[in-house]
C-alpha positions in Angstrom: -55.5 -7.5 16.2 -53.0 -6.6 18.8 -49.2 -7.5 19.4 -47.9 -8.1 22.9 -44.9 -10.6 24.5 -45.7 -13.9 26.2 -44.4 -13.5 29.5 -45.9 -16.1 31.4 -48.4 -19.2 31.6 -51.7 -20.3 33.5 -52.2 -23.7 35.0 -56.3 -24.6 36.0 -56.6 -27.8 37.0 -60.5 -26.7 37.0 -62.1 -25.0 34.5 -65.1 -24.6 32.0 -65.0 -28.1 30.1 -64.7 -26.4 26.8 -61.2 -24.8 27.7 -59.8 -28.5 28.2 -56.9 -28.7 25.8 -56.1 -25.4 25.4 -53.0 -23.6 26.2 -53.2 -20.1 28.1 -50.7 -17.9 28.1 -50.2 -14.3 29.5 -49.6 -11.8 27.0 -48.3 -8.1 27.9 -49.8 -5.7 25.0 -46.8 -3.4 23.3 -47.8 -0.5 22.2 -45.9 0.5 18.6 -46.7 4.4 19.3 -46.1 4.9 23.0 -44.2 3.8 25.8 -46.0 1.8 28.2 -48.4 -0.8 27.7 -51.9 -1.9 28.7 -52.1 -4.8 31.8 -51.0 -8.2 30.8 -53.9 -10.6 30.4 -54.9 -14.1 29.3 -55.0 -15.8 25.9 -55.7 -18.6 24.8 -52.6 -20.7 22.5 -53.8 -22.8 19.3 -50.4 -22.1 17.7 -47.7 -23.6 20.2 -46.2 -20.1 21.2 -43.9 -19.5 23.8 -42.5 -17.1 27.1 -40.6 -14.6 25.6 -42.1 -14.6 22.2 -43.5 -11.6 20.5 -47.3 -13.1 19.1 -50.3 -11.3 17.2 -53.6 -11.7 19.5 -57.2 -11.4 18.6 -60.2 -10.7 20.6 -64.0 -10.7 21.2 -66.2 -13.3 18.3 -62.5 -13.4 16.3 -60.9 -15.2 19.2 -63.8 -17.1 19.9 -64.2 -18.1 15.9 -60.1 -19.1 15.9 -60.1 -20.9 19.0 -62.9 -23.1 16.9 -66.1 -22.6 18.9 -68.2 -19.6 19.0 -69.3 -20.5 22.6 -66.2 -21.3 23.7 -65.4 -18.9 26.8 -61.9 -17.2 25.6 -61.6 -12.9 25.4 -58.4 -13.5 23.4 -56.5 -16.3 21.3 -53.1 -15.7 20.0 -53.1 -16.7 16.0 -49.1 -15.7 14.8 -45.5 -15.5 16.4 -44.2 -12.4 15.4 -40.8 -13.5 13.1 -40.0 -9.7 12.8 -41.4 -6.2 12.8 -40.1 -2.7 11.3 -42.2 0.4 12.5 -41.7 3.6 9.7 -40.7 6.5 12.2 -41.1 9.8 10.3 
């Protein structure tokens, strides 16, 4: 599982039939260790979240198995909206 932000949304008007219905989001990773993050990327939504939201995402067979098809063409679905988080610094 990762955590990133929703910063923005995709609109297809085509696309692979099995991806009709589904919201897709663009996620930016955050990284809890480092500064920086990784390059924003797609997701798909089966939870209703929103721009600005912080959200837990899966990938690989796991997004495929929550997004409720394991043929269904998704790299990532986002599966919680982050309420809160606390990192232990030492």
């Amino acid at each position: 599982m990762k955590v990133g932000k929703v910063i923005g949304s995709v609109w297809a008007t085509r696309k692979e039939q099995k991806l009709n219905g589904l919201k897709l989001l663009i996620v930016e990773p955050q990284r809890l260790n480092t500064s920086g993050g990784d390059e924003p990327f797609v997701a798909a939504d089966i939870i209703g979240a929103g721009v600005g939201e912080s959200v837990i995402v899966v990938s690989g067979s796991s997004a495929r198995g929550a997004a409720g098809d394991p043929q269904i063409p998704v790299d990532a679905t986002v599966v919680g909206i982050i309420d809160d988080m606390e990192i232990a610094r030492s």
